[in-house]
NUROLO-75901 format. One line per field, with one value per residue: x, y, z of N, C-alpha, C in turn; residue in three letters. Coordinates in steps of 0.2 Angstrom, whole numbers, plus 5000, padded with zeros to 4 digits. Atoms other than C-alpha are relative to their C-alpha. Example, Ala and Ser with C-alpha at 12.3 -4.5 7.8 and 13.67 -1.06 7.14 Angstrom:
nx = [5004  4996]
ny = [4994  4994]
nz = [5000  4999]
cax = [5062  5068]
cay = [4978  4995]
caz = [5039  5036]
cx = [5004  4996]
cy = [5006  5005]
cz = [5000  5003]
drenlo = [ALA  SER]
***
This chain:
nx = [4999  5006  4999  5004  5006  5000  4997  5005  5009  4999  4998  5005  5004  4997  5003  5007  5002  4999  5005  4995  5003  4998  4995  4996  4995  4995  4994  4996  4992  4994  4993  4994  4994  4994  4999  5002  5005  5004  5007  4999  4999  5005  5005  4997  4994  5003  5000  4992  4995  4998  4995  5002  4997  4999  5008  4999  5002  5007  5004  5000  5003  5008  5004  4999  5008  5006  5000  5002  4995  5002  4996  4996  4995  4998  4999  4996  5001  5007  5001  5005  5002  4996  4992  5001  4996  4998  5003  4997  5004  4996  5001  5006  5002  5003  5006  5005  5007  4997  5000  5005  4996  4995  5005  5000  4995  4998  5003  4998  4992  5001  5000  4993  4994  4998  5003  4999  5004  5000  5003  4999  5002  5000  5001  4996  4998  5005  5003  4995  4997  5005  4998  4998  5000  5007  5001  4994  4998  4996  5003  4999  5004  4999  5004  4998  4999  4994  5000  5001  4996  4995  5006  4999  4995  4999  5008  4997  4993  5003  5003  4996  5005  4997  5003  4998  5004  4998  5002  5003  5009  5003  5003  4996  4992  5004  4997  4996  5004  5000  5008  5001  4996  5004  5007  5005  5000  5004  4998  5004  4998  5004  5009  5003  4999  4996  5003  5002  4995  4999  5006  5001  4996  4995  4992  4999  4998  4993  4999  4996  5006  5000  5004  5008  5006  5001  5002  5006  5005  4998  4999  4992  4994  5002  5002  4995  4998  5005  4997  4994  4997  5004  4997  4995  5002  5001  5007  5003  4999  5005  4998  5008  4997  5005  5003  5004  5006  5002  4996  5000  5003  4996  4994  5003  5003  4994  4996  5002  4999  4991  5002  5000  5005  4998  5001  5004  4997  5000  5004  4994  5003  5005  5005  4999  4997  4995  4997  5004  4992  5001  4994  5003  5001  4995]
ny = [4996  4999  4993  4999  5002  5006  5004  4999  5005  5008  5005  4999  5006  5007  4999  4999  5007  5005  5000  4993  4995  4994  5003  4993  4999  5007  4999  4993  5000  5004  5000  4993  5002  5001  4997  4992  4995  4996  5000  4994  5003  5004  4995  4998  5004  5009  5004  5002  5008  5003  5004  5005  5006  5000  5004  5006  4999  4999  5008  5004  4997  5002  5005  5000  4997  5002  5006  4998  4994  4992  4996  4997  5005  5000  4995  4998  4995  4998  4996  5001  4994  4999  5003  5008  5006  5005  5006  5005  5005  5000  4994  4996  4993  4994  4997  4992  4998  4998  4991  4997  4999  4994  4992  4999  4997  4993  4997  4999  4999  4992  4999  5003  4998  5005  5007  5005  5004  5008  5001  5007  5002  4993  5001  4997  4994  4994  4998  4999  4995  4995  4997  5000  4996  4994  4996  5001  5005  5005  5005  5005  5005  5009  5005  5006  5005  5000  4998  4996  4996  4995  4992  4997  4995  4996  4994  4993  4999  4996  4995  4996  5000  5003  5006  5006  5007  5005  5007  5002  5002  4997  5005  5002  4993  4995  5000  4997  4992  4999  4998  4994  4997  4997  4994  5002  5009  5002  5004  5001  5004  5005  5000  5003  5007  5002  5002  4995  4997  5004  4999  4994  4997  5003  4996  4998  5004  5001  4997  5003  5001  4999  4991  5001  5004  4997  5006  5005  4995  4992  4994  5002  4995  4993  5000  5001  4994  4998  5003  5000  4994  4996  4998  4997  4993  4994  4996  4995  5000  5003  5005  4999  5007  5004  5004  5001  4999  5006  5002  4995  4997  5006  4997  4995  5003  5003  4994  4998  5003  4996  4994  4995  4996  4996  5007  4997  5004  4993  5004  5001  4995  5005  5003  5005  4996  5005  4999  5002  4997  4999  4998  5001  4995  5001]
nz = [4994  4997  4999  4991  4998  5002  4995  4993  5002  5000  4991  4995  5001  4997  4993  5000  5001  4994  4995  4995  4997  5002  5004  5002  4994  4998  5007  4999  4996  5006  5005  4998  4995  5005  5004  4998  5002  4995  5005  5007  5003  5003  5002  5007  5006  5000  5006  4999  5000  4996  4998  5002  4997  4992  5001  4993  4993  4998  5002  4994  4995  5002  4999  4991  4997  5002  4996  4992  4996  4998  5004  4995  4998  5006  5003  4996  4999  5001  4996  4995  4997  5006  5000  5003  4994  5004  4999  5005  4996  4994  4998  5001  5004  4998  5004  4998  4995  4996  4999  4996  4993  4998  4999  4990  4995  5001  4995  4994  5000  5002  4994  4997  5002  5005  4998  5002  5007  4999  5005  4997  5003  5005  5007  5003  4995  5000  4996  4995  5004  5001  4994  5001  5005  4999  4993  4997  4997  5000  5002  5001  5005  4999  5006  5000  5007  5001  5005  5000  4996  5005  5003  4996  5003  5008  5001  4995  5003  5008  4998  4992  4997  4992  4998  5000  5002  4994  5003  4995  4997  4994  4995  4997  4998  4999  4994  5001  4999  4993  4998  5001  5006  5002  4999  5006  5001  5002  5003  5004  4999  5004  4996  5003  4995  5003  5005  5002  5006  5009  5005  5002  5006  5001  4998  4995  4998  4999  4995  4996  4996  4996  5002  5001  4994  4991  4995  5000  5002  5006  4997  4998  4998  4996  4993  4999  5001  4997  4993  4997  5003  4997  4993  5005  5003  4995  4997  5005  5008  5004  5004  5007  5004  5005  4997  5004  5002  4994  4994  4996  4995  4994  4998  4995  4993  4996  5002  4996  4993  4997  4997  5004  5001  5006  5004  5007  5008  5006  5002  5005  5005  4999  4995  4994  4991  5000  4995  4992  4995  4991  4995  4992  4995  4993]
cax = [4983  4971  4965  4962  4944  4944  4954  4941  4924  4936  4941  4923  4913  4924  4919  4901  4900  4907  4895  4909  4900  4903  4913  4915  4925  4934  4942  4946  4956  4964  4970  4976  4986  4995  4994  4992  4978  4967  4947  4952  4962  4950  4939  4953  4966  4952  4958  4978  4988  4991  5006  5002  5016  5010  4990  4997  4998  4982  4972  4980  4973  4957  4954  4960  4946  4934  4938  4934  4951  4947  4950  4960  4972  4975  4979  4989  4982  4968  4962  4954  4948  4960  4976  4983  4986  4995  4984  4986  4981  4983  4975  4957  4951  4949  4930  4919  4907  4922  4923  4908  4917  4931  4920  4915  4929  4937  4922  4925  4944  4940  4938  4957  4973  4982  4974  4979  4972  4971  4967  4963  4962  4971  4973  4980  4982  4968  4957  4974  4983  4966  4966  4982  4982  4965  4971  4984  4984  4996  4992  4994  4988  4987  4987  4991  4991  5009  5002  4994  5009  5019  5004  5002  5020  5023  5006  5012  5029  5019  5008  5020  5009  5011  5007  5015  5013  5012  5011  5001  4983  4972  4966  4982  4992  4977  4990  5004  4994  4993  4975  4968  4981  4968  4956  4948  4950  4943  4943  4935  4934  4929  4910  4904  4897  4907  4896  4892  4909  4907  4891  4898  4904  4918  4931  4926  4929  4948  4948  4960  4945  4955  4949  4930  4926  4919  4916  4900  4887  4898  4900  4919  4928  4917  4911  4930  4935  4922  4927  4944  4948  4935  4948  4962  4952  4954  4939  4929  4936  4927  4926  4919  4919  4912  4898  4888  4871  4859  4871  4868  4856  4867  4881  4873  4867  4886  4892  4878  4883  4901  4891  4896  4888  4883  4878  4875  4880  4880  4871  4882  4876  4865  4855  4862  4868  4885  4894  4891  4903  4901  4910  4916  4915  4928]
cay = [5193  5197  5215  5219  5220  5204  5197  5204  5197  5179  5178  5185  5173  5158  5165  5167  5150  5141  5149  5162  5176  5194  5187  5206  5210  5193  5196  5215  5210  5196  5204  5220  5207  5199  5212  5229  5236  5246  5248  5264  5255  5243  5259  5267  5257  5241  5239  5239  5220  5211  5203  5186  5176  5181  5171  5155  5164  5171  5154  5147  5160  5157  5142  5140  5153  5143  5127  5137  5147  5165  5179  5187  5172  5172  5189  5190  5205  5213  5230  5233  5249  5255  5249  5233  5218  5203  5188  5169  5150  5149  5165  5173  5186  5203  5208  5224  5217  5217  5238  5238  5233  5244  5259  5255  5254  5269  5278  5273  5277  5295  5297  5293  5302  5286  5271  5254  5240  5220  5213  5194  5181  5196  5185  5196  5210  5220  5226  5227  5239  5249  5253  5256  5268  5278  5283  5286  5268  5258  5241  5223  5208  5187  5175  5157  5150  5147  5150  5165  5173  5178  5189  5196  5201  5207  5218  5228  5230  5235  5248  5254  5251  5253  5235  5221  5204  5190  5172  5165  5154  5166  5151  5151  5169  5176  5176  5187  5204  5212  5217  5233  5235  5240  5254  5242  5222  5219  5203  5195  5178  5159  5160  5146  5130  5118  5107  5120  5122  5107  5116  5134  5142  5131  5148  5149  5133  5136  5147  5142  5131  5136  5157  5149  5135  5141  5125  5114  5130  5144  5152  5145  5159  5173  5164  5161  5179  5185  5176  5177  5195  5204  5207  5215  5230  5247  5255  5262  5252  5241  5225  5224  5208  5203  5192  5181  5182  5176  5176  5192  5191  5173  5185  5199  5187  5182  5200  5203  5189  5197  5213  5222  5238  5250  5234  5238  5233  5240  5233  5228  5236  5218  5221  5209  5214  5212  5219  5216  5227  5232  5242  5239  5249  5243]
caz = [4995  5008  5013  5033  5031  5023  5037  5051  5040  5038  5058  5063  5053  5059  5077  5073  5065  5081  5093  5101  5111  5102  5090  5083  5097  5098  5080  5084  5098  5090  5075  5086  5096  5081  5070  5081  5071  5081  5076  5068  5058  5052  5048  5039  5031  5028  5011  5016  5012  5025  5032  5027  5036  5053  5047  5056  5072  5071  5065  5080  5091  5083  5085  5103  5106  5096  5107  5123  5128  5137  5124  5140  5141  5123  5121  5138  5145  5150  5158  5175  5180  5165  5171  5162  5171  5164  5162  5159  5164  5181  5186  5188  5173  5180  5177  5177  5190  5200  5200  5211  5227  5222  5220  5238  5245  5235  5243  5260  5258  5253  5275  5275  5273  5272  5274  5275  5265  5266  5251  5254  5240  5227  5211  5198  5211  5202  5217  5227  5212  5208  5224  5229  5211  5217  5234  5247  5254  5259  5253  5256  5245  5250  5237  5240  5222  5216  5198  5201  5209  5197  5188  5205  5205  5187  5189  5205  5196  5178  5188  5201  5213  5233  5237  5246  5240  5253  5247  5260  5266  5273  5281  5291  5291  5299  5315  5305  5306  5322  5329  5323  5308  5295  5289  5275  5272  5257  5246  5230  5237  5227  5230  5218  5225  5222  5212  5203  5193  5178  5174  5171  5155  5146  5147  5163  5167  5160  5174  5189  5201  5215  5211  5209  5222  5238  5246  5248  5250  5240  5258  5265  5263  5269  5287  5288  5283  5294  5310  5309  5300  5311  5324  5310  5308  5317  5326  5311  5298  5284  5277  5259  5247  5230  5232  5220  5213  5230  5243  5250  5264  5271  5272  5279  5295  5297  5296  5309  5321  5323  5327  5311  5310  5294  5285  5265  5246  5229  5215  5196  5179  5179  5193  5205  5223  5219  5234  5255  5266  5288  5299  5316  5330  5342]
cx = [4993  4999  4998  4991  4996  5002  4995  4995  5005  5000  4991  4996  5002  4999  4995  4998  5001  4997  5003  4995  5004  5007  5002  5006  5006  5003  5003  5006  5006  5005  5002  5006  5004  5003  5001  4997  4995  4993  5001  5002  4995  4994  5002  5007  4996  5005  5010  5000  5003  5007  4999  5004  4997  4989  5001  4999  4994  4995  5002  4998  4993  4996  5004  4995  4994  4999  4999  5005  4998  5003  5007  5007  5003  5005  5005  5000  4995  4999  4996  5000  5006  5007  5000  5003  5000  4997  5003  4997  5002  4998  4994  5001  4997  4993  4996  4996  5006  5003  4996  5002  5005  4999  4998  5004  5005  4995  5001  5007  5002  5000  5005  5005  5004  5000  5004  4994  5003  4997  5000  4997  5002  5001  5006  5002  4993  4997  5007  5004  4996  5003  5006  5003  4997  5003  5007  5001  5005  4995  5003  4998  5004  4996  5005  5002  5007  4999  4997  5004  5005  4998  4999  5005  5003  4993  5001  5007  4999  4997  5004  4997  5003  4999  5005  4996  5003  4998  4999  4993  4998  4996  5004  5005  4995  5008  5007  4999  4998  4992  5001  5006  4997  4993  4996  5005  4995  5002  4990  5003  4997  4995  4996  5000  5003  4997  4998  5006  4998  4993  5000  5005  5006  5006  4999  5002  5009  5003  5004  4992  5003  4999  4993  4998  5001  4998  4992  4994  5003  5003  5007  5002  4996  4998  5008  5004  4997  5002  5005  5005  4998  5007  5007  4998  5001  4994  4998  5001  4995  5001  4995  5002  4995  4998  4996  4993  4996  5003  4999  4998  5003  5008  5000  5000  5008  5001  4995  5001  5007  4998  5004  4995  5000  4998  5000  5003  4997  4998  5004  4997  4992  4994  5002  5005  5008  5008  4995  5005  4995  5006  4999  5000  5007  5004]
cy = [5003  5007  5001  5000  4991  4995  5000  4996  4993  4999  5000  4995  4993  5001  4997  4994  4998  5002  5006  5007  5005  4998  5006  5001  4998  5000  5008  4997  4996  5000  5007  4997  4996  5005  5009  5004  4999  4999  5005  4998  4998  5004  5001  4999  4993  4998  4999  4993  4998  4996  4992  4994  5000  4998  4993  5001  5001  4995  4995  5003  4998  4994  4998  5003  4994  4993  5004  5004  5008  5002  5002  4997  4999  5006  5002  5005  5003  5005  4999  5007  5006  5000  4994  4997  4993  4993  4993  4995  5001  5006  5004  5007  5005  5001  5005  5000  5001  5008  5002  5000  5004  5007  5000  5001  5006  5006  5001  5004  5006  5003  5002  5004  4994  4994  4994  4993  4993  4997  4992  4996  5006  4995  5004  5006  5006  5005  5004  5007  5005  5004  5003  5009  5007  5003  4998  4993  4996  4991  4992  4995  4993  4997  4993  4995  5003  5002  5006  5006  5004  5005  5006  5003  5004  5007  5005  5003  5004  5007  5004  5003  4999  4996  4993  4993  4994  4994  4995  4997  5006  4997  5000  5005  5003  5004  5006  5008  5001  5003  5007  5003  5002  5004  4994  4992  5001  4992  4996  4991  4992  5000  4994  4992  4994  4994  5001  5002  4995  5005  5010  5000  4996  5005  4998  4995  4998  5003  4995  4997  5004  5006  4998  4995  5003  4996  4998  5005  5006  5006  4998  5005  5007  4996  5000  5008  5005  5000  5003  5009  5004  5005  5004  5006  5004  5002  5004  4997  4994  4995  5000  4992  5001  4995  4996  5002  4995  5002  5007  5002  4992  5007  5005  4997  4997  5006  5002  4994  5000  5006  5003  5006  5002  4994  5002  4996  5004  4993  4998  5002  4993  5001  4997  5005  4996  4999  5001  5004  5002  5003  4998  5005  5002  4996]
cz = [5003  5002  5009  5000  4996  5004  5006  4996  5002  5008  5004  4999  5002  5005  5001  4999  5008  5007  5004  5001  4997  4996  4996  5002  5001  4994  4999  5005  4998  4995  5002  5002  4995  4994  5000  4997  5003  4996  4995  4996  4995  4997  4993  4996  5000  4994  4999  5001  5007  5001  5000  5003  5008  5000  5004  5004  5002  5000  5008  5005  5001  5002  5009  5003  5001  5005  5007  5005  5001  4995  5006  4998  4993  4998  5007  5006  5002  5005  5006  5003  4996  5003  5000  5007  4996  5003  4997  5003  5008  5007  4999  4995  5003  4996  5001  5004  5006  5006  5004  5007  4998  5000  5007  5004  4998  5005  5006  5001  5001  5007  5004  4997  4999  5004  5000  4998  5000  4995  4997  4990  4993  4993  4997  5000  4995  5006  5005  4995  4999  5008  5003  4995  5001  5006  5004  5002  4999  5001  4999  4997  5000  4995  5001  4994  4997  4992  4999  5003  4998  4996  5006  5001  4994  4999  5005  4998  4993  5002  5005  5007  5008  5001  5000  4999  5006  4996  5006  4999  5003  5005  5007  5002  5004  5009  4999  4998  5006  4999  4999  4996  4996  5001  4998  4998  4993  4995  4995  5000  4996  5002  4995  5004  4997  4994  4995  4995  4993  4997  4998  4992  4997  5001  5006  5007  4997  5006  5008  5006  5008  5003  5002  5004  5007  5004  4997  4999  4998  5007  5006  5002  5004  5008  5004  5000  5006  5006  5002  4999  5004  5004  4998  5000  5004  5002  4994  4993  4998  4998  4995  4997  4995  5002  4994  5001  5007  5006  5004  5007  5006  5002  5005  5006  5003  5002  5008  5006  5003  5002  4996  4999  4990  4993  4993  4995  4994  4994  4991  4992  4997  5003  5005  5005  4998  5006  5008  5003  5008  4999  5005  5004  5007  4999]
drenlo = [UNK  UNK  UNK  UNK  UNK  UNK  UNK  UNK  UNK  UNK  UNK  UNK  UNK  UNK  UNK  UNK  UNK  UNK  UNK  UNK  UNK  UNK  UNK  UNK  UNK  UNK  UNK  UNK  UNK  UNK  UNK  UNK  UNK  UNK  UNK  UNK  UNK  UNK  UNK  UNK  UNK  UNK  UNK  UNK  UNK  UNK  UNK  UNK  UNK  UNK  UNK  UNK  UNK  UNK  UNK  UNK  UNK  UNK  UNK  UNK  UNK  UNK  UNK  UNK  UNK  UNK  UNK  UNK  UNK  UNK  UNK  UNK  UNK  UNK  UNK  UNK  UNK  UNK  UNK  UNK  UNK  UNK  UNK  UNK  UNK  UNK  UNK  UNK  UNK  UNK  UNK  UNK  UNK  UNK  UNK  UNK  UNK  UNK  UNK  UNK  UNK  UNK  UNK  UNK  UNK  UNK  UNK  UNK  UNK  UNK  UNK  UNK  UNK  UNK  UNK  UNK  UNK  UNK  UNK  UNK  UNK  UNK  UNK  UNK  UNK  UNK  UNK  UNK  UNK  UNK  UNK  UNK  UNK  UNK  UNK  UNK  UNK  UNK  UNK  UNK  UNK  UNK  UNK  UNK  UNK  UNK  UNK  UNK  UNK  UNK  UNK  UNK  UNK  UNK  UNK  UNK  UNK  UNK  UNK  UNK  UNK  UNK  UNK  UNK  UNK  UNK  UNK  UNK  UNK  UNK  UNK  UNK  UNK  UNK  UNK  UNK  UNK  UNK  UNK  UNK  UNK  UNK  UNK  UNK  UNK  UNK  UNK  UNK  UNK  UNK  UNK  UNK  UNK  UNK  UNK  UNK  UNK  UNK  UNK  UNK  UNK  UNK  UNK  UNK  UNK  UNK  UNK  UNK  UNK  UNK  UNK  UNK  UNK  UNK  UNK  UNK  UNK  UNK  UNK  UNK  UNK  UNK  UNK  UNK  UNK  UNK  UNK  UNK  UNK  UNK  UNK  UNK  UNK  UNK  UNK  UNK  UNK  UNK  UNK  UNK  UNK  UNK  UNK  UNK  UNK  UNK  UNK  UNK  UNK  UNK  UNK  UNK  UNK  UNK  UNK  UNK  UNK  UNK  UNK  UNK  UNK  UNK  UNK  UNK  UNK  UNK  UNK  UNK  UNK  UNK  UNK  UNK  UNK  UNK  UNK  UNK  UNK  UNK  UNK  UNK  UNK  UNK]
***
């Protein structure tokens, strides 16, 4: 028989050999998620016997990992901004550089007794449910991918969150919003150039492509959002977006050829400029 701490060294060292990033971590979650032992746990009941029929399951997590599956996707689940949100193939992994636009836009939001909110490209509604959570707003959220849509619904239903879900192109609904409907647009749109995906991360190439390519130069969706969104905002209100590493000062010069005022961005525990938001004026 096996004892819990015996179980964590076996799955960590199987991590660690196969190269797996924080492979600590990657066998704490794992055997909370088959086995629901907490890190306290593993502190204080290490030398408690194990459940030993349910070692199958976890070996089949394990090595899924070790082949290159997101922990997130594995385990089903993952928080953002500390409310969960149900993940899976098919659907962008909430991540903490993401917090940085939403801290921007919570800040802005704070001006508003009850704002409304456009949340383009929403994925697994994260950005759209934080927000939504943090503040009075009223809140909409477009996402076109049919495998991503179901996370999106089941995550404002899990959260109880004010947010309509629209399944729509924002290439193509721009027309189903009337002019000067929101305070605040914002969106965390594919920004990876497209030649650019076979050479990222193997998780992050389980990742859905249609979340991560931003076309030919990475910048698609923001000259497109830019253009056609501007005209959606009320006198005063904001557009913010997640932006990759670089892209900042191409985005900026779009934001200023729509005559966005207030120009700025916020920077991610990295270093990197990872948000770009304007206001308008009129």
């Amino acid at each position: 028989m096996m004892t819990l701490k015996e179980l964590q060294i076996t799955i960590n060292n199987k991590l660690e050999k196969a190269g797996v990033d924080s492979p600590a971590f990657n066998s704490l979650c794992l055997i909370e998620h088959i086995y629901g032992y907490t890190q306290t746990d593993l502190i204080t009941d290490s030398h408690k016997l194990i459940d030993e029929s349910k070692l199958e399951s976890l070996e089949n997590l394990v090595s899924r990992r070790i082949n290159g599956e997101p922990l997130q996707y594995l385990i089903g689940q993952w928080e953002f901004y500390g409310y969960p949100l149900k993940v899976g193939k098919g659907v962008l992994i909430p991540r903490d550089d993401t917090e940085v636009v939403l801290n921007d836009c919570l800040s802005f939001l704070k001006n508003f007794d009850n704002p409304t909110v456009l949340d383009l490209c929403s994925g697994s509604g994260a950005i759209a449910i934080a927000i939504s959570k943090e503040s009075n707003a009223t809140v909409a959220a477009v996402e076109k991918s049919e495998s991503a849509l179901p996370y999106l619904i089941e995550n404002v239903k899990l959260n109880n969150a004010n947010v309509k879900v629209i399944n729509d192109d924002i290439f193509t609904c721009m027309d189903m919003f009337k002019d000067k409907s929101f305070d605040l647009i914002v969106s965390n749109p594919p920004y990876i150039k497209s030649d650019d995906i076979k050479d990222l991360q193997i998780e992050v190439r389980q990742e859905p492509t249609m979340a991560l390519d931003g076309g030919k130069d990475g910048y698609t969706f923001y000259r497109h959002i830019i253009k056609h969104y501007k005209s959606k905002l009320k006198a005063g209100g904001m557009l913010a977006f997640e932006i990759g590493e670089g892209q900042y000062r191409y985005i900026e010069n779009l934001l200023k050829q729509e005559k966005f005022e207030n120009i700025g961005g916020s920077y991610d525990l990295g270093n990197i400029q990872r948000t770009i938001y304007g206001t308008v004026t009129e």
